[in-house]
SETOR-223981 format. One record per residue (C-alpha): x, y, z; residue in three letters; chain. Coordinates in steps of 0.5 Angstrom, whole numbers, plus 500, padded with zeros to 3 digits. Example, Ala and Ser with C-alpha at 12.3 -4.5 7.8 and 13.67 -1.06 7.14 Angstrom:
% residues 2
[pt [525,491,516],'Ala','A']
[pt [527,498,514],'Ser','A']
This chain:
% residues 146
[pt [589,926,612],'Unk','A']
[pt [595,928,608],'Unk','A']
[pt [595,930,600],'Unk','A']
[pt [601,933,596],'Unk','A']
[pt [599,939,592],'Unk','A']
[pt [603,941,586],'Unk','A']
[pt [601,949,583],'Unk','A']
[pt [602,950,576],'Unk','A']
[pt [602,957,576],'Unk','A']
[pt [601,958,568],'Unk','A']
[pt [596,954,568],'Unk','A']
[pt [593,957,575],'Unk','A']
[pt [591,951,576],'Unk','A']
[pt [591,945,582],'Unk','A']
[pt [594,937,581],'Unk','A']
[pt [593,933,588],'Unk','A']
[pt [597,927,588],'Unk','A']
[pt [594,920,590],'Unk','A']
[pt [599,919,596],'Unk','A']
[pt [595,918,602],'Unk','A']
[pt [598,918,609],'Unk','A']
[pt [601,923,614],'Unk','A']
[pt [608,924,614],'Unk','A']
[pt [612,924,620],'Unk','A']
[pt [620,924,623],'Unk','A']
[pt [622,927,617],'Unk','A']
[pt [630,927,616],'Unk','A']
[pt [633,932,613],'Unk','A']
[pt [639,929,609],'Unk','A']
[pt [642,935,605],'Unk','A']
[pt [637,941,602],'Unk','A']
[pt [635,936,597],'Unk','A']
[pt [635,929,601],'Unk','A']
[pt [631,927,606],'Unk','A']
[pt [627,921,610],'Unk','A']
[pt [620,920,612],'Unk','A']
[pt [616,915,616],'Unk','A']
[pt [610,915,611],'Unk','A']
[pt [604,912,615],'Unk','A']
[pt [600,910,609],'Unk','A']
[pt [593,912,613],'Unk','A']
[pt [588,908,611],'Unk','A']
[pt [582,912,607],'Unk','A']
[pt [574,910,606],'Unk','A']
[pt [573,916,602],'Unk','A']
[pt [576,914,595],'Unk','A']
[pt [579,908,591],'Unk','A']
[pt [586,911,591],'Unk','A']
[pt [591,905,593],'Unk','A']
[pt [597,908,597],'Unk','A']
[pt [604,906,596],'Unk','A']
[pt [605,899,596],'Unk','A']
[pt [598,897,594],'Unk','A']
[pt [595,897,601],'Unk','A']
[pt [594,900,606],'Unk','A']
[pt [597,895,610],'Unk','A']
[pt [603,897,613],'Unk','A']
[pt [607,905,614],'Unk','A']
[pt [613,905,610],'Unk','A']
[pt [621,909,611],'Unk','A']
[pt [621,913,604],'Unk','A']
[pt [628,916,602],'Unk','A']
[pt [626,922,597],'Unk','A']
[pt [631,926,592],'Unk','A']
[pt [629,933,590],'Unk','A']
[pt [630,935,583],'Unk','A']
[pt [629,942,585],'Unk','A']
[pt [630,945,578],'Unk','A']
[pt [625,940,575],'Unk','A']
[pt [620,940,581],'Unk','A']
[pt [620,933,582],'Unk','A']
[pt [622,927,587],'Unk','A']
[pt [624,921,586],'Unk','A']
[pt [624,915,591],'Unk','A']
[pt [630,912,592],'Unk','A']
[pt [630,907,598],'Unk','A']
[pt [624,904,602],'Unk','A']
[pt [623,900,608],'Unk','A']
[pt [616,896,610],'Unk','A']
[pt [616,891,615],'Unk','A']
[pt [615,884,615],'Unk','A']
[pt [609,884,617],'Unk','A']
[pt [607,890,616],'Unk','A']
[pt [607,895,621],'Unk','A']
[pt [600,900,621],'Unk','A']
[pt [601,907,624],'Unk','A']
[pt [596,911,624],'Unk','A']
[pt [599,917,628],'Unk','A']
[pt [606,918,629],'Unk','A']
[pt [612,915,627],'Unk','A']
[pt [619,916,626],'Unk','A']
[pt [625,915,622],'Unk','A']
[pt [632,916,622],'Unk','A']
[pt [639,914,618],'Unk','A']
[pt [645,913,623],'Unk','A']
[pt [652,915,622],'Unk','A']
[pt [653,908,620],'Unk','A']
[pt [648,908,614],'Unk','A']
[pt [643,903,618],'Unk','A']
[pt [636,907,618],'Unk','A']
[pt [632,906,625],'Unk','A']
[pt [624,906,623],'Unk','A']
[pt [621,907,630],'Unk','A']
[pt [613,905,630],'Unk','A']
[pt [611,909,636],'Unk','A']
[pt [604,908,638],'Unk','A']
[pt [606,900,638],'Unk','A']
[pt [613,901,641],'Unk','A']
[pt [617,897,635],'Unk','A']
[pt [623,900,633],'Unk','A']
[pt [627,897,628],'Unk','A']
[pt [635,899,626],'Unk','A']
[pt [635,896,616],'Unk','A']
[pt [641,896,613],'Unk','A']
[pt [642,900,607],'Unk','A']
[pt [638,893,602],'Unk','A']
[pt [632,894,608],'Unk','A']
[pt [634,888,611],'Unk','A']
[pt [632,888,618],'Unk','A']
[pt [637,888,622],'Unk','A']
[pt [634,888,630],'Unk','A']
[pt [628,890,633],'Unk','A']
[pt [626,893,639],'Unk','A']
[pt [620,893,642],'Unk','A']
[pt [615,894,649],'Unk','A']
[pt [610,888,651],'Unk','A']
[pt [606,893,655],'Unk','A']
[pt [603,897,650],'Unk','A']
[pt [609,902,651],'Unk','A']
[pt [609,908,646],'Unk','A']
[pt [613,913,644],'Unk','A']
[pt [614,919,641],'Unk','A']
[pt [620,921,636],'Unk','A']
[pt [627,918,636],'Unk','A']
[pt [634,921,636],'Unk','A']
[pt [640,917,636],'Unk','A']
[pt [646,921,640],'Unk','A']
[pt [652,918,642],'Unk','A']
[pt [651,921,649],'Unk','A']
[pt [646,923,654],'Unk','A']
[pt [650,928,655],'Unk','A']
[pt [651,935,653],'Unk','A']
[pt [647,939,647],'Unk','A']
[pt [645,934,641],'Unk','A']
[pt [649,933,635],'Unk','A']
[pt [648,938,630],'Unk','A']
């Protein structure tokens, strides 16, 4: 179970954000941009309500670092309708185009959103087909893409 720890160091003291779920495929747009497959893992041990209201369904997060102020701002999401629940792996990655993929590995869904979060097209595996993590290459070929 995933929990994101701020330290105040003045204070010597410890503040626990109430987003549950463990992050997968992270993304990494620029030193203070990135994307995360977000699996909203349900929790039994607490109230905490996830990022939508429910833990129904995973979600592609866009996330912005101020990091002078220390903070984070979401910019785009992406949940699937209906909902698409992971509780392990899962990926996401943003293509040159600006389209976003979000890959439900354990189910064997992918889903390719424009920037509005409108589904574009889906991929998936009848036979319980599952998978690990994504990367988009314009080739088979030769080293990945840096």
């Amino acid at each position: 179970m995933a929990r994101a720890t701020a330290v105040d160091r003045r204070r010597r003291s410890l503040a626990h954000s109430p987003r549950r779920g463990g992050q997968h495929g992270i993304h990494v747009l620029g030193l203070d941009h990135l994307i995360i497959f977000n699996n909203n893992t349900r929790s039994s041990d607490d109230n905490v309500s996830s990022l939508d209201g429910a833990s129904d369904s995973s979600v592609a997060l866009e996330l912005m670092l101020d990091l002078p102020a220390r903070t984070v701002s979401r910019v785009w999401s992406y949940k699937a309708d209906p909902g698409i629940q992971l509780d392990i792996l899962g990926d996401v990655q943003r293509l040159p185009n600006g389209n976003t993929i979000v890959g439900y590995s354990t189910v064997g869904v992918f889903h390719e959103v424009d920037a509005r979060g409108t589904l574009l097209q889906e991929l998936s595996w009848s036979f319980g087909g599952a998978f690990g993590y994504l990367q988009k290459r314009a080739s088979l070929y030769g080293p990945p893409p840096r």
